[in-house]
SEMI-623393 format. One line per 2 residues: number of its first residue (from 1); their letters; for each residue x, y, z of C-alpha. Coordinates in steps of 0.2 Angstrom, whole numbers, plus 2048, in hexadecimal, padded with zeros to 3 digits. Layout:
NUM) A) X Y Z ~ ...;
***
This chain:
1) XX) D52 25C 149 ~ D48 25C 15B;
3) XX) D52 251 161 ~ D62 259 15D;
5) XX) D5B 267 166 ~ D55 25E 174;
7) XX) D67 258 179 ~ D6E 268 177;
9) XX) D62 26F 185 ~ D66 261 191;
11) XX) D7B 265 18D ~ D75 276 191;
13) XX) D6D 274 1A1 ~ D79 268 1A8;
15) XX) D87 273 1A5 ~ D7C 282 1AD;
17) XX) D7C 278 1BB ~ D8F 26E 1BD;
19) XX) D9B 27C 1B7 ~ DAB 277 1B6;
21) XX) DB8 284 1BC ~ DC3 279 1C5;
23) XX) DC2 284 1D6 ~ DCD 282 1E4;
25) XX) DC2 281 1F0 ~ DC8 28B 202;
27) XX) DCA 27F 20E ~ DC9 271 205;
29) XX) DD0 261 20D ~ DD7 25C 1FB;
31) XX) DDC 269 1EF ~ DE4 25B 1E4;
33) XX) DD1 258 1DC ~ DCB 264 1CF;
35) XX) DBA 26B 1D5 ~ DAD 26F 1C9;
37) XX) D9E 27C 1D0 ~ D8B 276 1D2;
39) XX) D80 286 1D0 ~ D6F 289 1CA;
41) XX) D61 27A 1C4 ~ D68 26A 1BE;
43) XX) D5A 265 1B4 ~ D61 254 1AB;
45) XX) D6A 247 1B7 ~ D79 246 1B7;
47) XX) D89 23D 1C2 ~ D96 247 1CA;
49) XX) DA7 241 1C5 ~ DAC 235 1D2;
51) XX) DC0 23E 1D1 ~ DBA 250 1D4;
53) XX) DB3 25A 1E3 ~ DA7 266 1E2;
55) XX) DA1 277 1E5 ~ D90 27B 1EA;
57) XX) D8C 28C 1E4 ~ D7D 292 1EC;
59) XX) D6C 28C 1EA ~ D6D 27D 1E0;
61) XX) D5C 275 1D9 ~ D5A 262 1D0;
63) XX) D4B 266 1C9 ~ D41 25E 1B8;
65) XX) D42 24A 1BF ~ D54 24C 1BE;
67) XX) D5D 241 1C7 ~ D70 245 1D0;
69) XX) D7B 237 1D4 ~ D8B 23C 1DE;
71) XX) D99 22C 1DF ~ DA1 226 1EF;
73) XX) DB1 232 1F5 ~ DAC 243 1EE;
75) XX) DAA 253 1FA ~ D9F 261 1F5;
77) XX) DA4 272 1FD ~ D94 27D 1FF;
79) XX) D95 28F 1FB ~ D95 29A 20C;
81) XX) D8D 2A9 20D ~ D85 2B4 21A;
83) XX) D75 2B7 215 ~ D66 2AA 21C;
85) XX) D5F 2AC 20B ~ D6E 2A9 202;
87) XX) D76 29A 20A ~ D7A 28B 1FF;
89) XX) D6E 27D 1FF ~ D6B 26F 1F2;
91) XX) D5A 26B 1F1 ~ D51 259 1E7;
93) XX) D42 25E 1E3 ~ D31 255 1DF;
95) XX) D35 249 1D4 ~ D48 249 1D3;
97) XX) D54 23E 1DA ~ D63 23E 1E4;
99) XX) D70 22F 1E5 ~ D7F 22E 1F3;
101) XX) D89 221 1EF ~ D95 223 1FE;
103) XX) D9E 214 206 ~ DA5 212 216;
105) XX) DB6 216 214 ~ DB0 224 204;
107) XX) DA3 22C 20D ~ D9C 23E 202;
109) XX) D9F 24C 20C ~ D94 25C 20A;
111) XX) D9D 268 215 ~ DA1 27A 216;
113) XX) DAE 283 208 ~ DB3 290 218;
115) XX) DC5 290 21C ~ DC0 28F 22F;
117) XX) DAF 285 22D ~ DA2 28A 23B;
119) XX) D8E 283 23D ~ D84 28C 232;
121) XX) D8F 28E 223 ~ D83 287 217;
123) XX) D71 282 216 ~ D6B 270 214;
125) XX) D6B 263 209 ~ D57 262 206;
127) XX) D4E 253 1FF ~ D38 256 1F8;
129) XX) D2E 24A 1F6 ~ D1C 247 1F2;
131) XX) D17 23B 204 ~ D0A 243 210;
133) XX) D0D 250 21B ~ CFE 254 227;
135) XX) CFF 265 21E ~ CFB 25E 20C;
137) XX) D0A 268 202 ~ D16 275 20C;
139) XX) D26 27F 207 ~ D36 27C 20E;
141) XX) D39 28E 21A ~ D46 299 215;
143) XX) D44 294 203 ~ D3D 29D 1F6;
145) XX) D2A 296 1F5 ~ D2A 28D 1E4;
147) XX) D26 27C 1DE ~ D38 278 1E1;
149) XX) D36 279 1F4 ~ D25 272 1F4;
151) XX) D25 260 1FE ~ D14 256 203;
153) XX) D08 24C 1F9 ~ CFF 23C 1F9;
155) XX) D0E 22F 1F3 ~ D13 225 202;
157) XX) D1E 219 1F9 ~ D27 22B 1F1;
159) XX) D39 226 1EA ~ D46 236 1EA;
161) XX) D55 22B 1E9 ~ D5F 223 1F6;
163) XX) D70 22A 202 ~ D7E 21E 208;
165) XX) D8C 223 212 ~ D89 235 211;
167) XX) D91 243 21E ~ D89 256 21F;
169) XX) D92 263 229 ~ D91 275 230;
171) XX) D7E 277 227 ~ D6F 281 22F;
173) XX) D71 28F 22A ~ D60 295 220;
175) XX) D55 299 22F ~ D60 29E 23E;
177) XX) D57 295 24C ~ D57 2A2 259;
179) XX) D4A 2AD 24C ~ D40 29E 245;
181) XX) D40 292 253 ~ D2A 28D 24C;
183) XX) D30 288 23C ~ D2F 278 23B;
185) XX) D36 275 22B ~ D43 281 22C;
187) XX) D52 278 220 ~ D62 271 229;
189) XX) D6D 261 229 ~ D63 256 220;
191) XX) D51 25A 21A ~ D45 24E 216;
193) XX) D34 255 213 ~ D26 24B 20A;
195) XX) D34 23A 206 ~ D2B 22C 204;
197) XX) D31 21B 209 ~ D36 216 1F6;
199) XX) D46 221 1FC ~ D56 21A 206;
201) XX) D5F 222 213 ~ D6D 21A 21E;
203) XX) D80 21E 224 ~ D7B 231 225;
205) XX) D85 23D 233 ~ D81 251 235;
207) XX) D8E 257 23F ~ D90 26A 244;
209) XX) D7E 26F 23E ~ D79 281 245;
211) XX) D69 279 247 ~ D62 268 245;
213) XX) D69 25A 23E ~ D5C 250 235;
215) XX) D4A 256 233 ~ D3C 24C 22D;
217) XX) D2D 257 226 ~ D1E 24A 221;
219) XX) D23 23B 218 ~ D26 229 21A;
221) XX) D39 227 217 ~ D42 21B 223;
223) XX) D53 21D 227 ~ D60 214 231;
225) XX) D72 217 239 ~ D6F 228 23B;
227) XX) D7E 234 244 ~ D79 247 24A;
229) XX) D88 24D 253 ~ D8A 25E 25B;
231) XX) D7A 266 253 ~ D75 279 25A;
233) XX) D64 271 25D ~ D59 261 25A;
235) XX) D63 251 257 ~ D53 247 24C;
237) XX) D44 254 249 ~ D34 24F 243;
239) XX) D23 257 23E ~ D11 259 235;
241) XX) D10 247 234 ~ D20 23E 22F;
243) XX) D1C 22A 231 ~ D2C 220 22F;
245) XX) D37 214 236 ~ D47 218 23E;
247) XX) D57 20C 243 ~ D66 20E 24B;
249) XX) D67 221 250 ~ D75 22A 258;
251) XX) D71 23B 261 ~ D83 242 268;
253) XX) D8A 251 271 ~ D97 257 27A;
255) XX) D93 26A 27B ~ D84 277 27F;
257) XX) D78 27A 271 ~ D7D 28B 266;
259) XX) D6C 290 265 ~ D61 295 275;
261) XX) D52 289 271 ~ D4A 27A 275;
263) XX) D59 270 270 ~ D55 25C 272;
265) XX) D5B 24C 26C ~ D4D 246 264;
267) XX) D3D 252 261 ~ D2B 24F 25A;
269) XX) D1C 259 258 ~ D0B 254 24B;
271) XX) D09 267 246 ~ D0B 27A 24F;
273) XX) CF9 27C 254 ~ CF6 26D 258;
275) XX) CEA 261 251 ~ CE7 251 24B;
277) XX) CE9 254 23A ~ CEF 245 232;
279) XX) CFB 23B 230 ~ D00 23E 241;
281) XX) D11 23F 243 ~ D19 230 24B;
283) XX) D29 22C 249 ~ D2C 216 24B;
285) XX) D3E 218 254 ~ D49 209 25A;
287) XX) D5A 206 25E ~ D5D 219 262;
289) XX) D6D 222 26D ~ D69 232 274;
291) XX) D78 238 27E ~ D7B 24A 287;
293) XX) D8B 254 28A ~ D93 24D 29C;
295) XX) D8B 255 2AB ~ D93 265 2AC;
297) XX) D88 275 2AB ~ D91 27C 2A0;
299) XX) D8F 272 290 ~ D7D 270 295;
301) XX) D79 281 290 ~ D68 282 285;
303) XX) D65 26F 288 ~ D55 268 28D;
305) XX) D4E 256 286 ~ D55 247 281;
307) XX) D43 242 279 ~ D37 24F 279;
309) XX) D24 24C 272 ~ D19 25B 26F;
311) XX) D0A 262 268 ~ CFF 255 264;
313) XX) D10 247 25D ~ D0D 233 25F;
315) XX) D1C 228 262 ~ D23 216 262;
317) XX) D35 215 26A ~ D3A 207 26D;
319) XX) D4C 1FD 274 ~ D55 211 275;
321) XX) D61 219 281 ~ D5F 22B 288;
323) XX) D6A 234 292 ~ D71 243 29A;
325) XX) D66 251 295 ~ D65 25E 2A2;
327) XX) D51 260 2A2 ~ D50 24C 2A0;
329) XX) D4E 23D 295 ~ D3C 23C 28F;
331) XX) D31 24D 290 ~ D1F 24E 28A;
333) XX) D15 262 289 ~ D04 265 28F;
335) XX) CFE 264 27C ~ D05 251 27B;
337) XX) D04 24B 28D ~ CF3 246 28E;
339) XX) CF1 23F 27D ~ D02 236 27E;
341) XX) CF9 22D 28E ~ CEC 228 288;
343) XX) CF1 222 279 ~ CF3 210 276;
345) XX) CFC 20F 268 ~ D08 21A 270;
347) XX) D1A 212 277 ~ D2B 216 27F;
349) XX) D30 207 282 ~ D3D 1F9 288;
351) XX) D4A 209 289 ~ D58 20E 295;
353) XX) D56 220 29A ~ D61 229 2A8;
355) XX) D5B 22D 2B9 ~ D6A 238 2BD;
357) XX) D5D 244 2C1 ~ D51 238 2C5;
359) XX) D41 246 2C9 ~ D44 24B 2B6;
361) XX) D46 23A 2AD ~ D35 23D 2A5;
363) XX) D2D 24E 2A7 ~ D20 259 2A2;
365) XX) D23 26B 29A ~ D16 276 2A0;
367) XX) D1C 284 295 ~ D21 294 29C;
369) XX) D20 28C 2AF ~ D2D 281 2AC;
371) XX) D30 26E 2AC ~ D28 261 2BA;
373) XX) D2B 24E 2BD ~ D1C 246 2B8;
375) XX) D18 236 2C2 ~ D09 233 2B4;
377) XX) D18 232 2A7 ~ D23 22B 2B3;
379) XX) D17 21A 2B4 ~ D12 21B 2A3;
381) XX) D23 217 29D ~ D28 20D 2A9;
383) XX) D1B 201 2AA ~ D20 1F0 2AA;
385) XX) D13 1E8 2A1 ~ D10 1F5 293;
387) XX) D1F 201 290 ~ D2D 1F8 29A;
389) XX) D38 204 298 ~ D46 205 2A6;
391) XX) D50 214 2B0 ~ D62 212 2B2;
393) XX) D70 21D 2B7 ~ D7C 223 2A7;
395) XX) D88 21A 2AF ~ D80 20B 2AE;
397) XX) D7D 20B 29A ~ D90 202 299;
399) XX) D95 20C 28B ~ DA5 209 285;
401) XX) DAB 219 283 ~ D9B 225 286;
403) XX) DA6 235 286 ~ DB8 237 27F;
405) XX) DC4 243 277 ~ DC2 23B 269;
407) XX) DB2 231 261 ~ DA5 228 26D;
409) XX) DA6 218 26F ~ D95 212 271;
411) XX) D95 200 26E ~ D91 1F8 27F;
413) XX) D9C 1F1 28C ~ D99 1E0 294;
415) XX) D8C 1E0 2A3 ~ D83 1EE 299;
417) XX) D70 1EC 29D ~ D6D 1F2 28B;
419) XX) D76 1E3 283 ~ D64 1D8 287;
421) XX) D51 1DF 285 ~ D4F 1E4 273;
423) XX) D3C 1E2 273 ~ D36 1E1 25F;
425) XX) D25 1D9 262 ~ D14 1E3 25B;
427) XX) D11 1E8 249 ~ D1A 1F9 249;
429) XX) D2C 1EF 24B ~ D27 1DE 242;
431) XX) D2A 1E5 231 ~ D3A 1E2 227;
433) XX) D40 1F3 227 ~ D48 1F0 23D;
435) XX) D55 1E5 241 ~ D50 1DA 24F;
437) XX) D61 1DD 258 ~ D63 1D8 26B;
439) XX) D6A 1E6 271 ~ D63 1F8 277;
441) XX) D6A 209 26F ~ D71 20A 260;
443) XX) D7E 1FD 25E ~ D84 1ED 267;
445) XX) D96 1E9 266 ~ D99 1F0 256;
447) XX) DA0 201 253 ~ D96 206 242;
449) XX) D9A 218 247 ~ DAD 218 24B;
451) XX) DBA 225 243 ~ DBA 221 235;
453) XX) DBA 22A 223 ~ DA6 22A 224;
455) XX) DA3 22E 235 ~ DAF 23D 23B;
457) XX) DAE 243 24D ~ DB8 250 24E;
***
């Protein structure tokens, strides 16, 4: 008799949270599919149907271990409304699991059910785990303060499923940048606080984000070929002590921010204060292509670094391009600068950055007195021996097609300087997690991100 009873919850629950009213969704791109609604706390795991679409009704928890599995070709259309508090998110919460099962030619697309889509639409789709944060346990901001937004914890090797082939688009919307620019945890794109590296990531584009495009709050979680494309601020965002390793990054723009903040390519601070609290945050980068909008004032608008290190961060770059950024390529604040220098386990190395402002290539932000070429910087970076990384014009990176009217093309052209110089050696890019490719940037002379179903640059 329990057991009857026991089933009869779980059918309950998982219709609570997969309705099926067969929606037409507006502005869907195939009104063909019936679309069932996910709303509330699915609390038994479940797998979407693979010949449906989906509807993403508000605030959406998998909660209770559950686990959600979604097959390779479905699109889910999030809920838009105006509210910060209100917009559609679908959180995984401690314990639970979520499974994207894309491919490259059936990618899952999470994107806005708006008839004219814009940034900010929806919220994020938000990964917890149970990894450290320098912080111990934290909420995710903008969310109701619950144990189904807690993230942290002391499980490196935390498992909270694993993504394949996955787009996101027009998310960011919880906490509007330009009024919670210190939150660093605010939910957009991708959110991964707390993942542990028992999780997989890969073949994941954010296009069209109000605000960043992949966060990374604590945790161990590695990820590879990574695509953040016209994001309203940082491209790859990491804090309070997020120590994974990272491959094949794409960082691309061809307009102004949308939000009048410190909008970078790539952005890394240990905690607001800051300390030492540990784990320090320190992000193990290689294989990365950060590239600006072309050198036109206009589109430059609310721009500042390609790599930006502040408030106490660590890093290891390695065999990464950088270029046009209006306030330079590599940028360090006072709170970082010293420590960065002194620091021997700290590296930005065997790297092409730009020198078409050549007094800005790596720079110091003094805070409210602005930004200053740093000649300490300068020869830590570029020092031969130890960092070896190497100033080139844009020009000079060989792209195929760096900018086009269509999608990049950022494979590399014959007599590229970054075909040759992958440096691997050292314990922090010995493990099996990196490809030891040849090449410099994110991709040789293959086009993982063309047009294609997966990856859509328009």
């Amino acid at each position: 008799m329990r057991k009857i009873s026991l089933l009869a919850l779980m059918a309950f629950t998982f219709f609570a949270g997969c309705k099926k009213d067969h929606l037409v969704v507006p502005g869907s791109d195939n009104n063909s599919r019936k679309t069932d609604t996910l709303q509330g706390a699915i609390t038994a795991s479940v797998t979407l149907d693979a010949n449906k679409n989906y509807f993403l009704k508000g605030q959406v928890y998998v909660k209770n271990n559950a686990t959600l599995t979604i097959p390779a070709g479905i699109t889910v259309y999030a809920q838009v409304n105006q509210a910060a508090s209100a917009k559609s998110v679908l959180v995984i919460t401690q314990g639970a699991k979520l499974f994207v099962n894309g491919t490259v030619d059936k990618p899952v697309v999470f994107t806005s059910a708006a008839t004219s889509k814009a940034p900010g639409d929806w919220g994020a789709l938000i990964l917890l785990g149970r990894a450290p944060s320098n912080v111990g346990t934290g909420n995710v901001a903008g969310l109701a303060v619950s144990t189904d937004t807690q993230y942290g914890g002391n499980v490196s090797n935390d498992n909270s499923g694993s993504i394949s082939y996955l787009r996101l688009e027009y998310t960011g919307g919880i906490n509007p940048p330009a009024e919670d620019e210190w939150a660093v945890d605010k939910a957009s794109g991708l959110v991964m606080a707390g993942v542990g590296s028992g999780t997989t990531i890969n073949n994941v584009m954010v296009k069209y984000s109000n605000d960043d495009s992949f966060q990374f709050v604590g945790g161990t979680v590695n990820a590879s070929h990574l695509i953040s494309y016209n994001c309203g601020d940082d491209d790859f965002d990491f804090d309070l002590g997020y120590e994974g390793n990272l491959q094949f990054l794409v960082g691309y723009r061809t307009h102004a921010s949308s939000q009048a903040l410190r909008a970078n390519g790539f952005e890394s601070y240990n905690d607001s204060i800051p300390s030492t609290n540990t784990p320090l945050t320190r992000p193990v980068v290689s294989n990365m292509t950060i590239i600006g909008p072309q050198e036109t004032p206009a589109v430059k608008t609310n721009l500042n670094q390609g790599v930006y290190m502040r408030k106490g961060t660590r890093l290891a770059i390695r065999n990464s391009l950088v270029s046009d950024y209006p306030e330079g390529a590599f940028m360090v604040c006072p709170r970082t600068r010293p420590v960065i220098l002194a620091d021997d386990d700290a590296e930005f190395r065997s790297n092409l950055v730009q020198t078409d402002t050549l007094a800005r290539a790596f720079c110091w932000d003094q805070d409210v007195k602005g930004v200053f070429a740093d000649p300490e910087l300068t020869a830590f970076e570029t020092n031969a021996v130890n960092k070896d990384s190497v100033l080139v014009s844009s020009t000079d990176f060989k792209f195929t097609m760096m900018y086009a009217a269509g999608a990049p093309d950022l494979t590399l052209a014959s007599g590229s300087p970054a075909l040759s110089g992958a440096d691997f050696t050292g314990p922090d890019f010995t493990n099996s997690f990196f490809s030891q490719v040849t090449y410099r940037g994110a991709m040789g002379s293959v086009n993982w991100a063309a047009q294609s179903n997966w990856a859509d640059w328009r």
